[in-house]
C-alpha positions in Angstrom: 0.0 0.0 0.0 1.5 3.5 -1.1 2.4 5.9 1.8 -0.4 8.1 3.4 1.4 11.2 2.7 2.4 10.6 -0.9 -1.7 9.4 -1.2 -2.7 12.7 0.1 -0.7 14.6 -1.5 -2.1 12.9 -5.2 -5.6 13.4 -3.7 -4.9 16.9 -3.0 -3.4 17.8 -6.5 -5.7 16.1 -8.0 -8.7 18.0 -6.4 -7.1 21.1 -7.1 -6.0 20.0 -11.0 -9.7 18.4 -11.5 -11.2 22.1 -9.9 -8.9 24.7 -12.1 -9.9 23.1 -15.4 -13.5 22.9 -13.8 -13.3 26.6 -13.5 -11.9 27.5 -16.5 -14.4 25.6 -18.3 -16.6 27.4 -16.5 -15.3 30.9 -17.6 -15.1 29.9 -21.1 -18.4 28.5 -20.3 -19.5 32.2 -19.4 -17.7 34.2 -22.0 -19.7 31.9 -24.3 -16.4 30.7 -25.9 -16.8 27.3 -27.6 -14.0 27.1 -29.5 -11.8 26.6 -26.2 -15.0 24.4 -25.0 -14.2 21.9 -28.2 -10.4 21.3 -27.9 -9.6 17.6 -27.7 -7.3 18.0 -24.4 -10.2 20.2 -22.7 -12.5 16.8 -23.2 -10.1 14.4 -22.2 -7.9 15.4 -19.4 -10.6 16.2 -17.0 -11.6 12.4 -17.0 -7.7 11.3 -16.6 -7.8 14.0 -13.8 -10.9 12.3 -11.8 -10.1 9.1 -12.3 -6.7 9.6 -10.1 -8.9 11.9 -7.7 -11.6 9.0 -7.1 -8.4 6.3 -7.1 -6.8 8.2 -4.2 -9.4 8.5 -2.8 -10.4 5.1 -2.4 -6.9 3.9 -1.9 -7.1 6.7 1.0 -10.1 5.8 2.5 -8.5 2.5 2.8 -5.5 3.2 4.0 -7.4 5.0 7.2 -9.6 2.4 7.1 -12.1 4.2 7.1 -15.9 2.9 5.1 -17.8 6.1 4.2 -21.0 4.2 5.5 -19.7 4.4 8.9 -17.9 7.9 8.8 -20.5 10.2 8.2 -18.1 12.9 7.2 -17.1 10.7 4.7 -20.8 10.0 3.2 -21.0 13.9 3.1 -18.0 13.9 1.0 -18.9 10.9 -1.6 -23.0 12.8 -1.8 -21.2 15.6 -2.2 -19.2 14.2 -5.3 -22.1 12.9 -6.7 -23.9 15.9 -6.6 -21.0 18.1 -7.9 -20.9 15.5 -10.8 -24.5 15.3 -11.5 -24.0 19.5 -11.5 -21.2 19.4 -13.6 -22.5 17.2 -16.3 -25.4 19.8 -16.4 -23.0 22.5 -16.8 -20.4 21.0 -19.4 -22.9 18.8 -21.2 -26.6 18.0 -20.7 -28.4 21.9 -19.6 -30.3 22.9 -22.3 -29.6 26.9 -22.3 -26.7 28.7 -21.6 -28.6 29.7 -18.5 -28.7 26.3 -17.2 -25.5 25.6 -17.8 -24.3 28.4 -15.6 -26.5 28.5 -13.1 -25.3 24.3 -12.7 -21.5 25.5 -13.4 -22.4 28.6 -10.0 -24.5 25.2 -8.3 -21.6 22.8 -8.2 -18.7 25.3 -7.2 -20.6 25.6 -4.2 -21.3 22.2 -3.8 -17.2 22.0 -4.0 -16.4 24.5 -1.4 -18.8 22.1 0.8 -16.7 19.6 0.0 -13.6 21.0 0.7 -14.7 22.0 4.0 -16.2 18.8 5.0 -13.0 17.0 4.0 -11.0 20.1 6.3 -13.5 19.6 9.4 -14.5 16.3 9.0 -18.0 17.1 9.6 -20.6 16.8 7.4 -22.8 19.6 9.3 -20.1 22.4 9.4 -19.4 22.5 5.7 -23.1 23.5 5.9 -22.5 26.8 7.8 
């Protein structure tokens, strides 16, 4: 089993690669501009980028052996995910006006910040506050 540290540290960069390109889709999202919206990396490296995230974050989970049906800090964190995917695949793919799109895209930062603060506090009811 890889090192906690060196597991962290892949979660953490890869949360903080898979939210820049999230938020720069976002903005190019905003400033209506599909050309940057089309390019092959732009539709590709998010997926290599969230694939590592969930990987370390499994491999993490078990390295604390820790089951995020017992830890409810952790169940926060995976609804959470789920949400901000569900969001994201709204804002990048599947809303039907710009409007949507955005308005998901504003949606699922928020549901990252939540996140972010769960996973700092591990509680699931102060990333609420």
């Amino acid at each position: 089993m890889m090192d906690y540290v060196l597991l962290k540290s892949i979660h953490v960069g890869s949360v903080i690669l898979s939210f820049s390109l999230f938020f720069l889709r976002g903005i190019w999202l905003v400033q209506n501009n599909s050309t940057n919206l089309r390019q092959r990396w732009v539709k590709i490296f998010p997926h290599v980028i969230d694939t590592v995230l969930l990987v370390s974050a499994i491999l993490l989970a078990m390295t604390i052996q820790q089951n995020p049906w017992e830890h409810a800090w952790l169940t926060a964190k995976v609804s959470g995910l789920l949400i901000y995917i569900g969001l994201g695949m709204v804002a990048m793919r599947f809303g039907q006006t710009r409007e949507t799109k955005i308005a998901a895209w504003i949606a699922a930062l928020g549901v990252f910040v939540y996140i972010v603060v769960v996973a700092l506090t591990k509680s699931p009811v102060l990333g609420l506050l």
